[in-house]
C-alpha positions as CSV (number, residue, x, y, z in Angstrom):
1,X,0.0,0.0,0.0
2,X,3.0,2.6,0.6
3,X,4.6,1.7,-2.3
4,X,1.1,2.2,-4.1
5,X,0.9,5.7,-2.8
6,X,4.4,7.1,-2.3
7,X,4.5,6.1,-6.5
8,X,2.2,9.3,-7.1
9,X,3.6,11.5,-4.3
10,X,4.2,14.3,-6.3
11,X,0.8,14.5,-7.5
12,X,-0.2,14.3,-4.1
13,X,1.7,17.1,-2.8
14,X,0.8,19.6,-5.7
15,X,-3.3,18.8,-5.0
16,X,-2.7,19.0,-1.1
17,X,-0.8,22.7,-1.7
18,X,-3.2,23.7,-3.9
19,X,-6.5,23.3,-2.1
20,X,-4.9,24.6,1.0
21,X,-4.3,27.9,-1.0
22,X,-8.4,27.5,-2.4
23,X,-9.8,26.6,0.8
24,X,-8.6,29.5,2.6
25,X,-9.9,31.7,-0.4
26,X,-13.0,30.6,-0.2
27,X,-13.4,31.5,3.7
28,X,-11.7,34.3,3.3
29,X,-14.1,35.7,0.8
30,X,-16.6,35.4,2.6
31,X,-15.4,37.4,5.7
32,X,-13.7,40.1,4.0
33,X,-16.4,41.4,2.1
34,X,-19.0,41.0,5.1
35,X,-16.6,43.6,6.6
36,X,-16.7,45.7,4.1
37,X,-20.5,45.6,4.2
38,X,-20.9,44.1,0.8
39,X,-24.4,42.2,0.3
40,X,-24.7,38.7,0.6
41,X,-25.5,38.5,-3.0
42,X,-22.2,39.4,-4.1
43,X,-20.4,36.7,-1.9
44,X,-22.6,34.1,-2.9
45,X,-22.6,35.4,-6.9
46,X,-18.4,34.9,-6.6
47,X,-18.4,31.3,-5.8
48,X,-21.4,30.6,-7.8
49,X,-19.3,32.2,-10.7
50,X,-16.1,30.3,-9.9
51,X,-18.3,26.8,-9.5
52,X,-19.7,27.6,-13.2
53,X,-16.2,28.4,-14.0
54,X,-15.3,25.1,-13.0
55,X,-18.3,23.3,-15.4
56,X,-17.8,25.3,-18.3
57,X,-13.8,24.7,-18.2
58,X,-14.0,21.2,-18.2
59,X,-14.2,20.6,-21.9
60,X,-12.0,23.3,-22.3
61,X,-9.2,21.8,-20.1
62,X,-9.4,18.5,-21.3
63,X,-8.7,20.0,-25.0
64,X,-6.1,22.1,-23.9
65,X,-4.2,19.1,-22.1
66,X,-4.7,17.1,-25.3
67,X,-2.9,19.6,-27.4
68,X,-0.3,20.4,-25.1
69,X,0.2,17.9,-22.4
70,X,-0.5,17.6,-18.4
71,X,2.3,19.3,-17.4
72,X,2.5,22.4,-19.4
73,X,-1.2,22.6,-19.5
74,X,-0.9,22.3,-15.4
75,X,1.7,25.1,-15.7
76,X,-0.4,27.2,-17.6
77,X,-3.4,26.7,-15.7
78,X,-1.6,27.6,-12.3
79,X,-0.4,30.4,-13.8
80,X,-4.1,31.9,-14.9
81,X,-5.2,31.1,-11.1
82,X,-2.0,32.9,-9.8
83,X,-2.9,36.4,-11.8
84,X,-6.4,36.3,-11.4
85,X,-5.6,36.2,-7.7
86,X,-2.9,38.7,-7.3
87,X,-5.1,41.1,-9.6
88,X,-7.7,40.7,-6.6
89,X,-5.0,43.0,-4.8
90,X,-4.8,45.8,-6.8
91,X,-8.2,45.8,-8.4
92,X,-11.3,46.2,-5.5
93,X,-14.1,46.4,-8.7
94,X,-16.6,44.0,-7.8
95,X,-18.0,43.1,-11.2
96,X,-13.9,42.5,-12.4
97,X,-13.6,39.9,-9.4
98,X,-16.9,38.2,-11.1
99,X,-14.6,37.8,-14.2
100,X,-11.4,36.7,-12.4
101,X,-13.4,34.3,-10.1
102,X,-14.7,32.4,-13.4
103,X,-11.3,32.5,-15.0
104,X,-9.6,31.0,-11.9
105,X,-12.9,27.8,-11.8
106,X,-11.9,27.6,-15.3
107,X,-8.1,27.3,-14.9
108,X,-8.2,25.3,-11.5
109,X,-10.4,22.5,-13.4
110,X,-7.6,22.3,-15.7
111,X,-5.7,21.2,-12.7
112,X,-7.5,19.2,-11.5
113,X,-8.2,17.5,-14.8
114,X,-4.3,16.9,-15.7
115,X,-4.1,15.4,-11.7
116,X,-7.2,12.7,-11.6
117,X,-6.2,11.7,-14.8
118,X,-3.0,11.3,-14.8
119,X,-3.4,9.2,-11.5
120,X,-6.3,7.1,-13.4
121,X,-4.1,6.3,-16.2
122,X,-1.2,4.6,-14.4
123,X,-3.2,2.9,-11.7
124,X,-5.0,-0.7,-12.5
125,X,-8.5,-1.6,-11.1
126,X,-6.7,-3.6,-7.8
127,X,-4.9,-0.4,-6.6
128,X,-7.5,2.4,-7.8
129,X,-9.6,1.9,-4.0
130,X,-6.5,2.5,-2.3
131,X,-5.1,5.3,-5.0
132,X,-8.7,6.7,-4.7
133,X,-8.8,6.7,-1.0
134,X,-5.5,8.4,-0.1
135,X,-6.3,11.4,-2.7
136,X,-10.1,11.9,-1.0
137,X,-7.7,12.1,2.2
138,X,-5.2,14.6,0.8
139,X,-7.5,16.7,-1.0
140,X,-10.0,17.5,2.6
141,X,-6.9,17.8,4.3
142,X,-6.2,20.2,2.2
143,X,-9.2,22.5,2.8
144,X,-8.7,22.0,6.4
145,X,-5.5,23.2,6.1
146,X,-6.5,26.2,4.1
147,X,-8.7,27.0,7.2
148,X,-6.0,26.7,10.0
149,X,-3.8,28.6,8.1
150,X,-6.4,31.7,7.7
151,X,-6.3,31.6,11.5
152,X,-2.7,33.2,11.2
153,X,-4.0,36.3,9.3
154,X,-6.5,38.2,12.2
155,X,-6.6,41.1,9.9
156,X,-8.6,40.5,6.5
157,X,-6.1,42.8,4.3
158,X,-4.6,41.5,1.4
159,X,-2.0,39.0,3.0
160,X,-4.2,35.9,2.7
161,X,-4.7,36.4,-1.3
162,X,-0.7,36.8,-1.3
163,X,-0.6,33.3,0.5
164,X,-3.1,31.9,-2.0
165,X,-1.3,33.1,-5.0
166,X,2.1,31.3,-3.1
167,X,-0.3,28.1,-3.0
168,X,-0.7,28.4,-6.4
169,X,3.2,28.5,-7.3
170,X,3.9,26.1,-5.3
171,X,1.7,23.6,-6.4
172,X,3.5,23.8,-9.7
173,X,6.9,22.5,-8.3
174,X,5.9,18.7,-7.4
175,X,4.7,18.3,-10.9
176,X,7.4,20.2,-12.8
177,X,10.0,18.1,-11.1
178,X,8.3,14.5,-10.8
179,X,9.9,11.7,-12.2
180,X,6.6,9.8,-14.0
181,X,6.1,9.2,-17.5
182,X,3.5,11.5,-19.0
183,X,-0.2,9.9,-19.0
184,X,-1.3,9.0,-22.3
185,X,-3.5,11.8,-24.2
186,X,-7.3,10.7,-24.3
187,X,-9.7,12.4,-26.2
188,X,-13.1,13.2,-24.3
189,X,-16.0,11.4,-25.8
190,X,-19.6,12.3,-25.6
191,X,-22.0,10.8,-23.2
192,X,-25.3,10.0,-23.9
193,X,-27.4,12.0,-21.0
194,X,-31.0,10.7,-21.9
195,X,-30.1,7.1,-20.7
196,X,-28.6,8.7,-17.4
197,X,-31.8,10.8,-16.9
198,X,-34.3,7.9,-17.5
199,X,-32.4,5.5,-15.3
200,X,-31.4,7.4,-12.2
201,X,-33.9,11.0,-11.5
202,X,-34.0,10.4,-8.3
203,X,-30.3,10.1,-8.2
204,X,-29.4,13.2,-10.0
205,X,-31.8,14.8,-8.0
206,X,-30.1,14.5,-5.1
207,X,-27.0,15.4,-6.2
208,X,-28.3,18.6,-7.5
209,X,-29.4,19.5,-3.7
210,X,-26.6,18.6,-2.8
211,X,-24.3,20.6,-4.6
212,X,-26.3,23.6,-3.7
213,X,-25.9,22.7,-0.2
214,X,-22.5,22.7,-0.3
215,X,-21.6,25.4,-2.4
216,X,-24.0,27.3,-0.2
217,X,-21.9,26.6,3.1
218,X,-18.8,27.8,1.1
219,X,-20.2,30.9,0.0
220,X,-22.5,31.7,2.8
221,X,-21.3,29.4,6.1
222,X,-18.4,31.5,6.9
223,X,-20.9,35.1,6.6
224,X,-23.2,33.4,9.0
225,X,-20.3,32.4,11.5
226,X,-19.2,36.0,11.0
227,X,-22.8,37.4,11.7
228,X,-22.8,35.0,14.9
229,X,-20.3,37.1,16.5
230,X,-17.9,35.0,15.5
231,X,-14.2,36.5,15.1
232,X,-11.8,35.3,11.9
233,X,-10.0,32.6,13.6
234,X,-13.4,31.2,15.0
235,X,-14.9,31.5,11.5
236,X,-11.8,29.5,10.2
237,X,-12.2,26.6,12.5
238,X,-16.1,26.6,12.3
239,X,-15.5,25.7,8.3
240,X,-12.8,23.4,8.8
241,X,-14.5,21.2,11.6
242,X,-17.5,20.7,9.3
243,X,-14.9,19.3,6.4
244,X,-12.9,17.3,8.7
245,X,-16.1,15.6,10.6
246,X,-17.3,15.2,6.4
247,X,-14.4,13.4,5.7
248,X,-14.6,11.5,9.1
249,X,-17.7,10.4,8.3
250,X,-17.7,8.6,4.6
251,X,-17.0,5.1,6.2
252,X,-18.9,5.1,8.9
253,X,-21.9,6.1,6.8
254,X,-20.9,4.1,4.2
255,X,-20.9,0.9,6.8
256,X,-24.8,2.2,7.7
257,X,-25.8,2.5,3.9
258,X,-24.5,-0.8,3.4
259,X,-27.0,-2.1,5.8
260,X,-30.4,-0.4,5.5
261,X,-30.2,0.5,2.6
262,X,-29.1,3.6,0.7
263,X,-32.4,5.3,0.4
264,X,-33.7,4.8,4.0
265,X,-29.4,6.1,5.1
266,X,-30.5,9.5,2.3
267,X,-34.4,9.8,4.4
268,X,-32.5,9.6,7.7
269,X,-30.1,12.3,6.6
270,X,-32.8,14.5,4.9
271,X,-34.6,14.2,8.3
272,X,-31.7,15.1,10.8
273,X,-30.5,17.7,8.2
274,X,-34.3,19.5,8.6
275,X,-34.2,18.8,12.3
276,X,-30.5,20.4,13.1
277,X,-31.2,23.3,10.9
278,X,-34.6,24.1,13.0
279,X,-32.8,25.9,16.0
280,X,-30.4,27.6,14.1
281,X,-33.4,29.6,13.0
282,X,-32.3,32.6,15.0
283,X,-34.9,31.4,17.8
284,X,-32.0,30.9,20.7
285,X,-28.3,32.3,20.6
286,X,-26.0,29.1,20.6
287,X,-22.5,30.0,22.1
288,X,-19.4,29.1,20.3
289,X,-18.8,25.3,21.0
290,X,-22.3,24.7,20.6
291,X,-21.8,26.4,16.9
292,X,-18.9,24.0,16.1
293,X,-20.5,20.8,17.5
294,X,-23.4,22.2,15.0
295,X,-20.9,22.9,12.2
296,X,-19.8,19.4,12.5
297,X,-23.6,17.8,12.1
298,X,-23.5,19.5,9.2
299,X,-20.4,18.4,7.9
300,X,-21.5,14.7,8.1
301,X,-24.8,15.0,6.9
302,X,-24.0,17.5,4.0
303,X,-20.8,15.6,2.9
304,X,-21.5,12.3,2.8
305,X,-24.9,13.4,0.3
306,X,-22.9,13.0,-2.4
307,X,-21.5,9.2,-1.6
308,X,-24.8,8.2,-1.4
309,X,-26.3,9.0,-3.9
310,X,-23.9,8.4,-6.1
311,X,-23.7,4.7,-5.0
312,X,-27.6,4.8,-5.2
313,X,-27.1,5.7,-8.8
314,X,-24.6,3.4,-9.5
315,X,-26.7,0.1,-8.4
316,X,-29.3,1.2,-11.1
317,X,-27.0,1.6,-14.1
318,X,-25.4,-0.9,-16.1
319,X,-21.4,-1.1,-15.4
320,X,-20.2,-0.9,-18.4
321,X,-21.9,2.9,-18.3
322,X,-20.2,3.7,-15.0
323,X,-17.6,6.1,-16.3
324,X,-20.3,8.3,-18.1
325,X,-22.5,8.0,-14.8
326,X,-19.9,9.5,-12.8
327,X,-19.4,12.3,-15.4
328,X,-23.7,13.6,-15.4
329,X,-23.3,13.3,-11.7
330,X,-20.2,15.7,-11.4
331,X,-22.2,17.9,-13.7
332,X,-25.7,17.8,-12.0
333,X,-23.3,18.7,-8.5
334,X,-21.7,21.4,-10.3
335,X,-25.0,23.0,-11.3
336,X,-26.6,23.2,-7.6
337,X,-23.3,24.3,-6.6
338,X,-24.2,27.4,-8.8
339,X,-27.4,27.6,-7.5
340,X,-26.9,27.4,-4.1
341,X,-25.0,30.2,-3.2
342,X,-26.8,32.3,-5.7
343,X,-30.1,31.5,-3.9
344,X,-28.9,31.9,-0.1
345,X,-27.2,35.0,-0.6
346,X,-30.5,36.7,-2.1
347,X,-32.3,35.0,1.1
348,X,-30.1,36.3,3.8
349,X,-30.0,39.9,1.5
350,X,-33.5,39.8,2.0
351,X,-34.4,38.2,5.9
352,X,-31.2,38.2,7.6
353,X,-28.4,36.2,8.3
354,X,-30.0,34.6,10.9
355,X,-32.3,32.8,8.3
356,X,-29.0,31.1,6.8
357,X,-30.1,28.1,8.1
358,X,-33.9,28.3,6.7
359,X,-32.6,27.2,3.7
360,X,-31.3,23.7,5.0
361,X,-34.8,23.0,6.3
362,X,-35.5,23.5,2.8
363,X,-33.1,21.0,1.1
364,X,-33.9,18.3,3.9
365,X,-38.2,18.8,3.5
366,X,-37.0,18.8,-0.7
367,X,-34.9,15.3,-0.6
368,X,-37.9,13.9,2.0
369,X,-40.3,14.3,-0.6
370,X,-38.1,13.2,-3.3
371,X,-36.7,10.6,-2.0
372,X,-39.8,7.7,-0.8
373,X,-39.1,3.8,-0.7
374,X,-42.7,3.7,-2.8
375,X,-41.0,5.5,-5.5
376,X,-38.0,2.9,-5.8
377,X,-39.7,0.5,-8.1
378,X,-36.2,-1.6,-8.5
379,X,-37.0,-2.2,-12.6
380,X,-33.3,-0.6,-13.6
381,X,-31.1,-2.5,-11.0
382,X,-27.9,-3.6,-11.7
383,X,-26.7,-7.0,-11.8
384,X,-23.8,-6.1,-9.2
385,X,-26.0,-4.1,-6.6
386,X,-25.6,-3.4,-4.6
387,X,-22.0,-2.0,-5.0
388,X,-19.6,-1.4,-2.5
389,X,-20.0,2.1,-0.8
390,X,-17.3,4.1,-2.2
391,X,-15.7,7.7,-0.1
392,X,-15.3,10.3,-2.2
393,X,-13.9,14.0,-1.4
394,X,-15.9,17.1,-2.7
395,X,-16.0,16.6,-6.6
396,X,-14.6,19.4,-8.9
397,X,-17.1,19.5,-11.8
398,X,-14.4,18.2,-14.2
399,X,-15.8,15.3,-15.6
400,X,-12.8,13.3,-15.6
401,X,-14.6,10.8,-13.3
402,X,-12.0,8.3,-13.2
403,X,-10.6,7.9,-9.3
404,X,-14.0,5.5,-8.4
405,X,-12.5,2.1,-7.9
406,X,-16.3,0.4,-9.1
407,X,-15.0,1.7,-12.7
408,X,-13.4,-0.3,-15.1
409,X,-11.8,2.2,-17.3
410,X,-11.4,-0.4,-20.3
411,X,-14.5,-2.2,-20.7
412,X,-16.8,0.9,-20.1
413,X,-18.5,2.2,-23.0
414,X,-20.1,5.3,-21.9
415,X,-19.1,7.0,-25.1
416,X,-21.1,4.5,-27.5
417,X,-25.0,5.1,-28.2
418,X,-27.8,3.4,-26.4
419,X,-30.4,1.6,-28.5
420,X,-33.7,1.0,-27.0
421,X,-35.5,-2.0,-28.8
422,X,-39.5,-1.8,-28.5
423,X,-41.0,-4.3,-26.3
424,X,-43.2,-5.7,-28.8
425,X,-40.3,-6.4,-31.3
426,X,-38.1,-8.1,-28.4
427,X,-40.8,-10.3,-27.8
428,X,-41.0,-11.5,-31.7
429,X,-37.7,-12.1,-31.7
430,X,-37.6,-14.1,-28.3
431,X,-37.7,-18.1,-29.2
432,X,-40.7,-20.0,-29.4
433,X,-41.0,-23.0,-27.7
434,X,-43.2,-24.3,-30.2
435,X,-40.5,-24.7,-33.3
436,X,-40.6,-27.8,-34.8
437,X,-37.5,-29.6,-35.5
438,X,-37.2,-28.4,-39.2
439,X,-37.3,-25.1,-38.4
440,X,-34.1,-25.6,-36.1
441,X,-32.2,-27.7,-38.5
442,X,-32.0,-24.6,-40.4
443,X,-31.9,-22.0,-37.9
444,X,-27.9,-21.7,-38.3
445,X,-28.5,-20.9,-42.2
446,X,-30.6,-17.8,-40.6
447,X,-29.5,-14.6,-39.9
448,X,-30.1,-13.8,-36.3
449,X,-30.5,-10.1,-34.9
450,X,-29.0,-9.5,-31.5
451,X,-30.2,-6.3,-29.5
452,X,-27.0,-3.9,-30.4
453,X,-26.2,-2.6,-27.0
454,X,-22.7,-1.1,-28.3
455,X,-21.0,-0.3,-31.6
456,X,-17.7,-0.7,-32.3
């Protein structure tokens, strides 16, 4: 297992360093511009912009590392994310961060792009869990970190961006000077959507909420902390003890879905994520311990949404459509996490801070409703479900899809069309019983008509 992992320790390193420098931005977004009085709106409008930054660059990033590599196109990227920072310093134009916050989604997807995939392509199937694993562990740790580290900076002035834009550099070094051969260049293939969307609603439902939910505790958690009375280094370790009880959480939950069931473990999280939110309503003042032993609830019940529906989803799609699966989840994810912040800021613009949490209540009444045992009718499952509970840390919207250890990379055929035959003509062609030996003696001279389920 150390040999598995210390083989891609470079590419370790440069996500750890750079996730450290985007977690503290984040955070620190939020809190300096609720000091400076700036409407909630506009904090949650510049992670909503650097979340559909992150979805639209996708495509781009995969094209650009096609025609140029994963190293230079790494380079490049961290060098977009680096300007657009450091321009943050000199420029204070609200409307110009807007820009700069999508440019730096668009460049950091990039990154993250060249990384997942370039860790996909030199691991096998037997090593992927454990290759999977140890990345989900690096890249939280790396948000925590991002946190502690804004504890060190009391003053919101420009020092933290100057840390983030050393972040950015730095994560450049472990992957200029690693020794691994360069991944092989794969060209991004289209994935057919409607087969995703007929199989698995319910599914991309709930990663839609969930996205929103946490791009809403990005944008908006640290403002509400802030509004709570909360000083910077507070606010800091409020964020990070929700992402460190997330992470702390994925096998533990994944041990409980594994048992009931993943749709009773989603109604039991909808339920306690309705019920938490309730006092936070602005009803009683909770002290600060109270708030972090809150923060933390939230953490495991917001964090682990995404494992489980996504292993929902995978026990209801075939496995050789896996890698496509992945890819419309990332995507329905990304889209909330657009949303969310968008719609949260405009609600605590409107009632207060204090009504933060009014939106949680929300979510969990949403994904009660949405997701009922009556409506799991069980027509789709897979042959292999239900699969293994799988971790995952926070996805990045890039579509690359590739760390899941359920996946096998080679067989899957995502890419190839899906063709639905009518009921009424499988049934003519289905055997009849009835056929007289004459008939089979010259059923080898006939041409017989398979469903196509692939083309090669």
């Amino acid at each position: 297992m150390l040999n598995s992992i210390g083989a891609f320790s470079s590419l370790y390193l440069a996500i750890l360093v750079l996730l450290t420098g985007s977690g503290m931005f984040n955070t620190y977004m939020g809190l300096r511009l609720t000091q400076l009085s700036v409407s909630e709106i506009w904090v949650g409008g510049l992670l909503a912009i650097f979340y559909l930054g992150l979805v639209f660059g996708a495509r781009v990033g995969h094209r650009l590392i096609l025609s140029i590599g994963h190293i230079r196109a790494y380079a490049a990227s961290a060098a977009f994310v680096t300007v657009s920072v450091l321009i943050q310093i000199m420029v204070d134009n609200l409307w110009i961060w807007l820009g700069l916050r999508f440019v730096a989604g668009a460049a950091m997807v990039t990154q993250f792009i060249a990384i997942e995939s370039w860790l996909n392509e030199q691991t096998d199937n037997e090593r992927r869990g454990i290759i999977f694993a140890f990345y989900m562990v690096m890249s939280s740790l790396g948000t925590v970190l991002g946190q502690v580290a804004l504890t060190r900076f009391p003053e919101m002035n420009y020092e933290p961006l100057v840390f983030v834009a050393i972040c950015s550099v730095l994560s450049l070094v472990p992957i200029a000077l690693t020794r691994r051969l360069h991944p092989a260049l794969q060209v991004p293939a289209p994935i057919y959507a409607k087969y995703y969307l007929e199989r698995v609603p319910l599914s991309i439902s709930v990663l839609l909420v969930a996205g929103m939910l946490t791009g809403a505790f990005y944008a908006l958690g640290p403002v509400y902390a802030l509004r709570a009375q909360l000083n910077s280094e507070q606010v800091a370790v409020f964020v990070a003890i929700s992402v460190a009880a997330g992470v702390l959480a994925q096998w533990p939950m994944g041990w409980l879905a594994d048992r009931i069931g993943r749709v009773q473990t989603l109604r039991i999280n909808s339920f306690l994520l309705f019920l938490f939110a309730l006092p936070l309503l602005g009803w009683v003042e909770f002290s600060y311990y109270w708030l972090l032993g809150f923060s933390a609830l939230f953490g495991v019940l917001i964090f682990t949404m995404y494992p489980l529906g996504a292993a929902f989803a995978n026990d209801n799609v075939d496995p050789d459509r896996r890698v496509g699966l992945s890819a419309i989840l990332y995507m329905a994810y990304g889209v909330g996490a657009c949303i969310g912040p968008l719609l949260v800021g405009v609600l605590m613009d409107k009632l207060g801070s204090d009504l933060y949490f009014i939106f949680f209540c929300g979510c969990g009444v949403i994904l009660s409703l949405i997701v009922r045992p009556t409506k799991i009718k069980g027509t789709h499952l897979s042959t292999d479900a239900p699969t293994e509970f799988i971790p995952v840390p926070m996805p990045h919207m890039d579509s690359s899809s590739v760390l899941d250890p359920r996946l096998d990379i080679a067989s899957d055929i995502s890419h190839d069309p899906v063709f639905e035959e009518p009921a009424a003509e499988a049934e003519a062609e289905a055997p009849d019983p009835a056929v007289d030996a004459a008939e089979t003696s010259v059923a080898d001279e006939q041409t017989v008509v398979i469903p196509a389920v692939r083309v090669d």
